[in-house]
C-alpha positions as CSV (number, residue, x, y, z in Angstrom):
1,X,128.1,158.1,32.3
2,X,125.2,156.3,33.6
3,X,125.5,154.0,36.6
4,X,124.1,150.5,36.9
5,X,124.1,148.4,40.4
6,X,123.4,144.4,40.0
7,X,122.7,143.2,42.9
8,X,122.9,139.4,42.4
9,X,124.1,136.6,44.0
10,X,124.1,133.6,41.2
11,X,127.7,134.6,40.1
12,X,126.7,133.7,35.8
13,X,123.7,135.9,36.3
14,X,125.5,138.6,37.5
15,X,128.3,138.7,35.3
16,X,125.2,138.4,32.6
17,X,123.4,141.5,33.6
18,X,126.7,143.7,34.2
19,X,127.7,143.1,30.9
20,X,124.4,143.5,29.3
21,X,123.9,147.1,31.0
22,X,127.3,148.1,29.8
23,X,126.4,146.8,26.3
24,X,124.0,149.3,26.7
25,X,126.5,152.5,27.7
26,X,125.9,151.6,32.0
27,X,129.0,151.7,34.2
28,X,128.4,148.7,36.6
29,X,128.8,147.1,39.9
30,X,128.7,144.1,40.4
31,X,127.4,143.0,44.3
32,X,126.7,139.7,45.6
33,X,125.7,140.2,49.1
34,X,122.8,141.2,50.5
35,X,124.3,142.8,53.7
36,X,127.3,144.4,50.9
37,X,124.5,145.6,48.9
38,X,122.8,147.4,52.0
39,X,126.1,148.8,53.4
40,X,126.9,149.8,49.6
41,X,123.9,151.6,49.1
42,X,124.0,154.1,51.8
43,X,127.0,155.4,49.5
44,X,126.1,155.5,46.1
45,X,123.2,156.5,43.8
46,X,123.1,154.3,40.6
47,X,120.8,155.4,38.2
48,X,119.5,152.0,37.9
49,X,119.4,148.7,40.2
50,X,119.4,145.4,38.9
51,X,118.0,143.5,42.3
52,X,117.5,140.0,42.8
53,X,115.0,139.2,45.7
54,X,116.9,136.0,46.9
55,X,120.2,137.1,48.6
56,X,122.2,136.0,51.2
57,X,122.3,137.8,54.6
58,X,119.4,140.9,53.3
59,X,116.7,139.4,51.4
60,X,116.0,141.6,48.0
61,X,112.5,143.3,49.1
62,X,114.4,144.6,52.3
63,X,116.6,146.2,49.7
64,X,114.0,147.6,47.6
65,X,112.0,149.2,51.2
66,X,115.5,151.1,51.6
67,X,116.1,152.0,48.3
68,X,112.2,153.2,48.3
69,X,113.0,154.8,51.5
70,X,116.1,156.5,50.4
71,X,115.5,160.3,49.1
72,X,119.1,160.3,47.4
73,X,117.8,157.2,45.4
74,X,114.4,158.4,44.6
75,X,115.2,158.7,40.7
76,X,116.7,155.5,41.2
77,X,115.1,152.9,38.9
78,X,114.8,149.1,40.5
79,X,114.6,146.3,38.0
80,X,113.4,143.6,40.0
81,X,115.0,140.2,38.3
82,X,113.3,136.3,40.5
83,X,112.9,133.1,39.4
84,X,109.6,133.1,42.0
85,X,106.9,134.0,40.4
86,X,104.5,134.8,42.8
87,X,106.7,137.5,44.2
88,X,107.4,139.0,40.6
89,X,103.4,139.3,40.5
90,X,103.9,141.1,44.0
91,X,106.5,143.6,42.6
92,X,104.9,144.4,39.8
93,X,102.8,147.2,40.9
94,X,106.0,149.1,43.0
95,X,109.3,148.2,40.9
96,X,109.6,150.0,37.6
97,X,110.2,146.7,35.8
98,X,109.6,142.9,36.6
99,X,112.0,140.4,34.8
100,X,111.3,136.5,35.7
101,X,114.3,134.2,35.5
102,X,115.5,133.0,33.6
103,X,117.2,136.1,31.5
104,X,119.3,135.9,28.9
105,X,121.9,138.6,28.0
106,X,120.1,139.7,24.7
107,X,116.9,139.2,26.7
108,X,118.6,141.7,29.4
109,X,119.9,144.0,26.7
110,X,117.3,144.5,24.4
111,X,114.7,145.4,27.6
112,X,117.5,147.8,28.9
113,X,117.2,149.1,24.8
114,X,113.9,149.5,24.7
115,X,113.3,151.2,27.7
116,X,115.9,153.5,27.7
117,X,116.9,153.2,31.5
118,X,118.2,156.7,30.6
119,X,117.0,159.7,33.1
120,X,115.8,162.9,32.4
């Protein structure tokens, strides 16, 4: 089974995307804690992360540099999910997918769909 990590601290949001990405066949966890999600990270490898860029205690790009910097994670896709737009245009070029809050469960599921967050 495919493994999904949302790392995001709004608790409606993250109880969105979790169930959206196991709509869509993911098993998730649900983390809401930068420092958590840094600790967490050093012990799994999700097949995709869900990452928020406004967290308490680790801010979200930290997060991305380690997953980035992780060779366990490299297949690791990072959907980056911020309500600031001028850091979504930022991430756009290193995550493999941008979403800009607000994001709606359908919204969430049908990207997850038609992407196929599946790896080879």
């Amino acid at each position: 089974m495919l493994f999904a990590v949302v790392i995001e601290d709004d608790p409606e949001l993250s109880v969105i995307f979790s169930k959206a990405m196991e709509t869509s066949g993911y098993q998730t966890e649900s983390i809401r804690d930068g420092l958590l999600a840094q600790s967490r990270l050093k012990e799994i490898v999700p097949d995709v992360v869900i990452l928020d860029l406004h967290l308490p205690n680790v801010h979200g790009e930290d997060l991305f540099s380690q997953i980035r910097a992780d060779k366990r994670l490299s297949k690791t896709q990072v959907v980056v999910a911020t309500a600031d737009s001028r850091l979504a245009s930022q991430m756009r070029t290193e995550a493999d997918l941008v979403l800009l809050k607000p994001i709606s469960f359908r919204e969430l599921r049908d990207i997850v769909t038609q992407f196929h967050f599946r790896l080879p």
